[in-house]
Every structure is written in C-alpha cells, then in structure tokens.
KEKE-519886 format. One line per field, with one value per residue: x negated, y, z of N, C-alpha, C, CB in turn. Coordinates in Angstrom, 2 decimals, m for minus. Atoms other than C-alpha are relative to their C-alpha. Glycine has a CB too. Example, Ala and Ser with C-alpha at 12.3 -4.5 7.8 and 13.67 -1.06 7.14 Angstrom:
REM residues 2
n.c1: m0.89|0.82
n.c2: m1.19|m1.19
n.c3: 0.00|m0.06
ca.c1: m12.30|m13.67
ca.c2: m4.50|m1.06
ca.c3: 7.80|7.14
c.c1: m0.90|0.77
c.c2: 1.20|1.09
c.c3: 0.00|0.73
cb.c1: 0.99|m0.41
cb.c2: 0.03|0.46
cb.c3: 1.25|m1.42
//
This chain:
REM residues 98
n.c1: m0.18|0.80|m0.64|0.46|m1.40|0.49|m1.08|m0.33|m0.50|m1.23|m1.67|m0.25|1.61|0.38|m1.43|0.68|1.25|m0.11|m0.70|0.96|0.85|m0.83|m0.09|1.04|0.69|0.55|0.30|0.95|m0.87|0.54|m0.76|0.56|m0.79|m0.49|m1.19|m0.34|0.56|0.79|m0.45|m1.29|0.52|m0.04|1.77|0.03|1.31|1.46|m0.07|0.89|0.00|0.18|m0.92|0.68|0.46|0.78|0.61|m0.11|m0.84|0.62|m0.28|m1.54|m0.87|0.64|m0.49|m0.89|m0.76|m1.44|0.49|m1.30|0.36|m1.15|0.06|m0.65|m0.01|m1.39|0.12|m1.55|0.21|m0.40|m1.41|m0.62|0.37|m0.81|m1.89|0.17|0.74|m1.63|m0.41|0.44|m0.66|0.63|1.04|1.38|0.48|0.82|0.91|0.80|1.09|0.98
n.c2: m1.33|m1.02|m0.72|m1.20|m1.00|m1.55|m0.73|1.37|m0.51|m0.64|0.70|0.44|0.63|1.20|1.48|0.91|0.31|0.69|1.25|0.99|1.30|0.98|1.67|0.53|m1.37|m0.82|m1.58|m0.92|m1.43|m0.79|m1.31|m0.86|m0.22|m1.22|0.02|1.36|0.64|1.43|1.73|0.70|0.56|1.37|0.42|0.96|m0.76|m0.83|m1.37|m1.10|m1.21|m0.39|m0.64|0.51|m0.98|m0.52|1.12|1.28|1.04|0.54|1.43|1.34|0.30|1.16|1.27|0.01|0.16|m1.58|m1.02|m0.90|m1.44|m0.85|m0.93|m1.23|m1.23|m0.83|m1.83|m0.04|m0.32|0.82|m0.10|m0.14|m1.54|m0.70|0.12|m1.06|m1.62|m0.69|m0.26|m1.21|m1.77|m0.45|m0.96|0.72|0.33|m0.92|0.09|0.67|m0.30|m2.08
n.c3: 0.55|m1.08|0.05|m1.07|m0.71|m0.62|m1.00|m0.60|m1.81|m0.49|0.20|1.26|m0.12|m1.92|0.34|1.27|m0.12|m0.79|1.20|1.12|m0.79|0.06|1.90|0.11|0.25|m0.68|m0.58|m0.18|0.09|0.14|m0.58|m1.23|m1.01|m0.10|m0.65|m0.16|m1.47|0.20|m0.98|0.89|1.21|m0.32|0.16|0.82|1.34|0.01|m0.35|0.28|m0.44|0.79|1.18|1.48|1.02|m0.56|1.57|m0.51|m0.10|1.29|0.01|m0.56|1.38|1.07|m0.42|m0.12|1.05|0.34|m1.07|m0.63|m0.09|m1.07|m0.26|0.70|m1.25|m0.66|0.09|m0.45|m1.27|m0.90|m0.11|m1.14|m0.08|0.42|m0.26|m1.39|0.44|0.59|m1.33|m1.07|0.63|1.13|m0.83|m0.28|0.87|0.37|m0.99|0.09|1.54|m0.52
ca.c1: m1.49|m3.34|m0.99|m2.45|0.31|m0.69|1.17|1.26|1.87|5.03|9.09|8.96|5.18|4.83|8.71|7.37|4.21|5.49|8.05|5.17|2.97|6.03|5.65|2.48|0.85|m2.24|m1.97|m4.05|m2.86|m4.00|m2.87|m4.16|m1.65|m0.61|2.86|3.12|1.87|m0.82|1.12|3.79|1.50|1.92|m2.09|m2.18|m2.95|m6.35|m5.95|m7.92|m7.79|m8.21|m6.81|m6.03|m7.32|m10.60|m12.83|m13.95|m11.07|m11.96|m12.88|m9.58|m7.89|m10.41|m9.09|m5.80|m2.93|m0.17|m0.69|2.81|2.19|4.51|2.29|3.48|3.15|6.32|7.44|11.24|11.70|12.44|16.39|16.86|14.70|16.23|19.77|18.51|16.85|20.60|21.85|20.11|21.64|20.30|17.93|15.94|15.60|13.71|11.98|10.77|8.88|7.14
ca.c2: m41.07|m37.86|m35.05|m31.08|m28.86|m24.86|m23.29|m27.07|m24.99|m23.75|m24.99|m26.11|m27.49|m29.40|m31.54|m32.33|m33.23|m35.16|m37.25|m38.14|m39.86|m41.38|m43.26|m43.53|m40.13|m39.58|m35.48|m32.85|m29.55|m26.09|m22.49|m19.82|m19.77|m16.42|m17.36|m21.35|m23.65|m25.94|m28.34|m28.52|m30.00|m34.05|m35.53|m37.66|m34.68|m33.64|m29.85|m27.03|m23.94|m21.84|m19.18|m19.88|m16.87|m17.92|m20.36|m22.60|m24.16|m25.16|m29.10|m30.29|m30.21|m32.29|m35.29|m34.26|m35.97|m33.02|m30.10|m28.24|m24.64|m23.27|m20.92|m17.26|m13.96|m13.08|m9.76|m10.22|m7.77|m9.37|m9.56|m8.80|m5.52|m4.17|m4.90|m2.58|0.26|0.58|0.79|3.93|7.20|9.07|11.54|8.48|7.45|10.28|10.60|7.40|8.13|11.42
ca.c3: m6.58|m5.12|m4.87|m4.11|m2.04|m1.87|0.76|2.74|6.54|5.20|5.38|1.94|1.73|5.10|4.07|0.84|2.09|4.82|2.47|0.01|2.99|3.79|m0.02|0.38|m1.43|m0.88|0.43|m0.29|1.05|0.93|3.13|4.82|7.11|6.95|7.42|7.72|11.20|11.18|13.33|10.64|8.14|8.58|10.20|7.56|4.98|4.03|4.98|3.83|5.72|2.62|m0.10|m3.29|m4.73|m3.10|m6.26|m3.42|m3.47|m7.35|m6.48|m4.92|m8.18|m9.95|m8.39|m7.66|m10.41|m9.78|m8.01|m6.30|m6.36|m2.80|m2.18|m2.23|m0.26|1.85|0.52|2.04|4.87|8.19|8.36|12.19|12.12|9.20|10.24|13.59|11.51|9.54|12.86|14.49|14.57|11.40|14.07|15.32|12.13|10.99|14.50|14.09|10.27|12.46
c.c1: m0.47|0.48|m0.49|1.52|m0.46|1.43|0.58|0.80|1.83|1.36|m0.47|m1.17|0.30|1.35|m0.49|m1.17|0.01|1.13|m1.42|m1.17|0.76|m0.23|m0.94|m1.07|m0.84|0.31|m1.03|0.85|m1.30|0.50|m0.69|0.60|0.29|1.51|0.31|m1.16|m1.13|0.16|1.43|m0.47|m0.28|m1.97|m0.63|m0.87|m1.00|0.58|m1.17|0.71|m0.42|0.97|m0.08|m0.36|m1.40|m0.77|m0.29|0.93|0.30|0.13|0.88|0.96|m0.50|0.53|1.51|1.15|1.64|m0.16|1.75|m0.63|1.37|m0.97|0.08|m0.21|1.52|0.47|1.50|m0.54|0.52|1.83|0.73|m0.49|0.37|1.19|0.33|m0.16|1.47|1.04|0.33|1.08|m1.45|m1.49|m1.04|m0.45|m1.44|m0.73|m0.98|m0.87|m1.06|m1.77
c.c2: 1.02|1.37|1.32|0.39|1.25|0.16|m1.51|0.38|0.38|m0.57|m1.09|m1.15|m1.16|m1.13|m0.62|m1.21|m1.35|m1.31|m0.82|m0.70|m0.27|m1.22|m0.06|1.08|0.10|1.89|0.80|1.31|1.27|1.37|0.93|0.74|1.58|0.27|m1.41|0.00|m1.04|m1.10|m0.43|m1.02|m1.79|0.05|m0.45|0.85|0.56|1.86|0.35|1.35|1.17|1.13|0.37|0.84|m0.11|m1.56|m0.90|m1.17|m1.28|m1.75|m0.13|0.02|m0.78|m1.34|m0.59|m0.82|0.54|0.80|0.44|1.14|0.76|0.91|1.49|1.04|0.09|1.39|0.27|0.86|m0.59|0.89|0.91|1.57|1.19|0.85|0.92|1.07|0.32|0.43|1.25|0.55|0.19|0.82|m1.13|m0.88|0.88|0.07|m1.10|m0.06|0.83|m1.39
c.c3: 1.03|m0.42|0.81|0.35|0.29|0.73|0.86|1.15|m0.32|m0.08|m0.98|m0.36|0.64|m0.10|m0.94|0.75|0.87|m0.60|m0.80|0.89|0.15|m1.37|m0.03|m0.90|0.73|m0.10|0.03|0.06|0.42|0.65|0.80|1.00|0.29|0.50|0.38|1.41|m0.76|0.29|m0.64|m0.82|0.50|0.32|m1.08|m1.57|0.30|m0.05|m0.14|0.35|m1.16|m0.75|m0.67|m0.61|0.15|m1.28|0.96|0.09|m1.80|m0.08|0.43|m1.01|m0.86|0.52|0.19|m1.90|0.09|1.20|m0.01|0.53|1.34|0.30|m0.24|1.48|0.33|m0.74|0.41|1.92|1.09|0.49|1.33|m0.24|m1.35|m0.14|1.12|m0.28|m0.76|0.98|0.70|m0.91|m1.10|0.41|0.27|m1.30|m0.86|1.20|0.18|m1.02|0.38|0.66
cb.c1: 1.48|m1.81|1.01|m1.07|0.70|m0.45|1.55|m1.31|m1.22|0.11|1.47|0.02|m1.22|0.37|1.76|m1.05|m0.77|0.30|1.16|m0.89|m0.89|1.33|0.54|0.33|0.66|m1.28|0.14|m1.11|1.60|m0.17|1.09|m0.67|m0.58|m0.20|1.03|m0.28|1.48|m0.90|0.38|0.79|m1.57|0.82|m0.44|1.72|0.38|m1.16|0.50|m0.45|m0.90|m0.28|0.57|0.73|0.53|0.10|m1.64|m0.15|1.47|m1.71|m0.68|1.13|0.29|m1.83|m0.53|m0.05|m0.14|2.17|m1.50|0.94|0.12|0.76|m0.43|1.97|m0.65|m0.36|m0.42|1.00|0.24|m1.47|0.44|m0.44|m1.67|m0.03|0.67|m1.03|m1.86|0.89|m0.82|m1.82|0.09|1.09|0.68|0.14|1.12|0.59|0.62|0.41|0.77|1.63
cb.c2: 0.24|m0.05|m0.60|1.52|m0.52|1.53|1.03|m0.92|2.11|1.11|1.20|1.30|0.89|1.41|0.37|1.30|1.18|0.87|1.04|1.09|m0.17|0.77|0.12|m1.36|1.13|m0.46|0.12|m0.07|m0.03|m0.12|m0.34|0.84|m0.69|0.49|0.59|m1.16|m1.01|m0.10|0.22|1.01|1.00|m1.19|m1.05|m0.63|1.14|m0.60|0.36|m0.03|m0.06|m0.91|0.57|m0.67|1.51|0.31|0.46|0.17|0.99|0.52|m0.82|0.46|1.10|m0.08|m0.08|1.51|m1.42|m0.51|1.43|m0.75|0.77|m0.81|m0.27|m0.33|1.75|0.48|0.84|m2.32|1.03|m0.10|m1.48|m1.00|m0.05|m0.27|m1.74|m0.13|0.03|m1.11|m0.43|0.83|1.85|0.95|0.81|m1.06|m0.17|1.22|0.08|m0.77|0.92|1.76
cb.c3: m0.39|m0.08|0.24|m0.76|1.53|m1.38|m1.09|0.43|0.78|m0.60|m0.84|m0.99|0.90|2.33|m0.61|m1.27|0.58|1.14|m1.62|m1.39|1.07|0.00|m1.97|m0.56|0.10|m0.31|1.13|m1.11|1.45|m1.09|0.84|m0.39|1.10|m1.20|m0.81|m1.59|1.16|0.38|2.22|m1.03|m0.49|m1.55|0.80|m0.12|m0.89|m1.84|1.21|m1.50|1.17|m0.37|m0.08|m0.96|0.16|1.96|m1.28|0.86|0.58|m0.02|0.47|1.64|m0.81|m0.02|1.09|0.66|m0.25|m0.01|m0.55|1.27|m1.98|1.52|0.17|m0.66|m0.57|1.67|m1.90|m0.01|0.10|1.33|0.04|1.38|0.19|m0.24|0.58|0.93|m1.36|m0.88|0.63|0.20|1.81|m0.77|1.59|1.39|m0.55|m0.51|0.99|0.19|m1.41|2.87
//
C-alpha cells in the first residue's frame, strides 16, 4: 500500500508517517515546511519539499492508494506572546502599535 501525507514535517504527519513504515507503508510525504522539521519526517519516506497549492505536486497522487490531508496554515496566535501583550500596562500597549 502507497500512502501520500501533506503536511508530513509536522506533529501529526511525521507520527503517522512514522507508524505506517513501521507496518510496512510505503510513504509518500509532502510540506513546505513552513512550520514542521525535516528531521521529524521518518528516512524511509519519499519527501517532497513542496506546496500543495503548487500543480507540480499533481503526479504523487496518481500512485498513491489514500492520501491524509494534515496540511494546514497555522493561524493560532503564539500562546506565550499573547499571554505577555495582556500583561503590559495599557500605555505600552498603545506605544507599542506607534
């Protein structure tokens, strides 16, 4: 069986990915690392530096027999620097927008 993975570099991707060569899956993964590692992604999968909005990536689904769609833009703001900006006094809040 020849399994694609978009978004392979990231948490979610790269465990999967790395379970199904465990059973023997062949791996095809796909990311443009925007937020995932390259050294998460098991050796074993075929990696494409790529993104999916980009048509080259077109053949690796002809072969593939189930594609897993993880890839996704971030749009969650980062927890720590939020939790700092609720923080400030109200003055450097506005000093910092200037």
């Amino acid at each position: 069986m020849r399994v694609l993975i978009t978004g392979v570099a990231g948490f979610i991707g790269s465990n999967l990915a790395t379970r199904l060569v465990a059973d023997g899956t062949e791996v095809v993964g796909i990311d443009n690392l925007s937020a995932g590692l390259r050294e998460h992604v098991h050796p074993a999968v075929s990696f494409h530096h790529e993104d999916i909005r980009s048509r080259g990536i077109a053949p690796l689904f002809v072969r593939a027999d189930a594609v897993v769609h993880l890839a996704a833009k971030n749009c969650l703001a980062d927890p720590v620097e939020t939790r700092a900006a609720a923080r400030r006094p109200r003055t450097q809040k506005m000093a910092s927008r200037r």
